[in-house]
C-alpha positions in Angstrom: 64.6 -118.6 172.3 68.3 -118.7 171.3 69.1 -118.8 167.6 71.4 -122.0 167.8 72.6 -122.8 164.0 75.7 -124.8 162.5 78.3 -122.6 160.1 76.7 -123.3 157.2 72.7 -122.5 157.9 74.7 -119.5 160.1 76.0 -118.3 156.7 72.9 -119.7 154.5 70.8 -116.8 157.5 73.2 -114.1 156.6 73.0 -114.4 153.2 69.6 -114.4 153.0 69.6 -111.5 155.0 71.9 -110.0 153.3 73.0 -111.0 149.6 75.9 -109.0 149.6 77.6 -109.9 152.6 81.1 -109.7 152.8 81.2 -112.6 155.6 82.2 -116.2 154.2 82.0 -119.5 155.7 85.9 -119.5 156.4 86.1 -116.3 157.8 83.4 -116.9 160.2 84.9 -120.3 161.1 88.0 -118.7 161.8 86.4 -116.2 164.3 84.5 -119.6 165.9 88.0 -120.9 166.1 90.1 -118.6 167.2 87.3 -117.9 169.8 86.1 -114.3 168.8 82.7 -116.1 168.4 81.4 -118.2 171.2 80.4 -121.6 170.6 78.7 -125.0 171.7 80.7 -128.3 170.2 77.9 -130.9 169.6 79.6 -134.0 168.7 82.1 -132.5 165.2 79.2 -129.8 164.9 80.1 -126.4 166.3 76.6 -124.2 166.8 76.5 -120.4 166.8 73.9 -118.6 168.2 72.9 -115.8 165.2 72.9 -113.4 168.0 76.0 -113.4 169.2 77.2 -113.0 165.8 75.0 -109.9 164.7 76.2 -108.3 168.1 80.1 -108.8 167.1 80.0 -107.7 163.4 77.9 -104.1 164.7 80.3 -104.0 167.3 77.7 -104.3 170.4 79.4 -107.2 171.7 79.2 -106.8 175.4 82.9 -108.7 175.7 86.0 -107.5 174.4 87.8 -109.1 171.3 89.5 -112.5 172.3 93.0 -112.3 171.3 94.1 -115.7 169.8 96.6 -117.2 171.4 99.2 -118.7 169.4 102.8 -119.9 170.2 104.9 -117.9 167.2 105.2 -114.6 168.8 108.1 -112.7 169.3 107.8 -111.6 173.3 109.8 -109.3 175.4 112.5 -111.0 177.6 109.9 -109.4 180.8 107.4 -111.0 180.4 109.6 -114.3 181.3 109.9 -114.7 185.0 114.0 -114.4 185.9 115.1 -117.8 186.9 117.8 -116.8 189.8 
C-alpha cells in the first residue's frame, strides 16, 4: 500500500524517524513545488507518498532531478529560433 500523507504528517513521519533531521516543512514544500517531489493535489491538500521521498533524499530516485522552470534566466541568443 502507498504511503499517501499531507506535508505536515510527511514531516511529523520524518521526524519521528529521525529527530534530527535537517529536512523542514518549507524545504520539503519547495521540492513539492518546484516538482522535484511528485505529488497528488486533493482539493488545497497536496499528498506525498513517504516513499517517493525517502528514495530522493538517499538518492535512489529512479528519475532524474526536475529542473524548475522559471522565467528570470539569462539564455543564450541559440536557443531562440532566428526569425528570417
Amino acid at each position: 500500500m502507498t504511503k499517501m500523507r499531507t506535508l505536515k504528517e510527511a514531516i511529523d513521519h520524518i521526524k519521528s524517524v529521525d529527530p534530527d533531521t535537517a529536512l523542514t516543512y518549507h524545504a520539503l514544500r519547495t521540492m513539492v513545488l518546484s516538482g522535484v517531489i511528485p505529488h497528488v493535489s486533493i482539493g488545497k491538500k497536496r499528498l506525498v507518498n513517504l516513499n517517493e521521498i525517502e528514495q530522493y533524499l538517499t538518492g535512489n530516485s529512479g528519475s532524474p532531478p526536475v529542473e524548475p522552470e522559471t522565467s528570470d534566466k539569462i539564455r543564450r541568443i541559440s536557443e531562440y529560433q532566428k526569425v528570417g
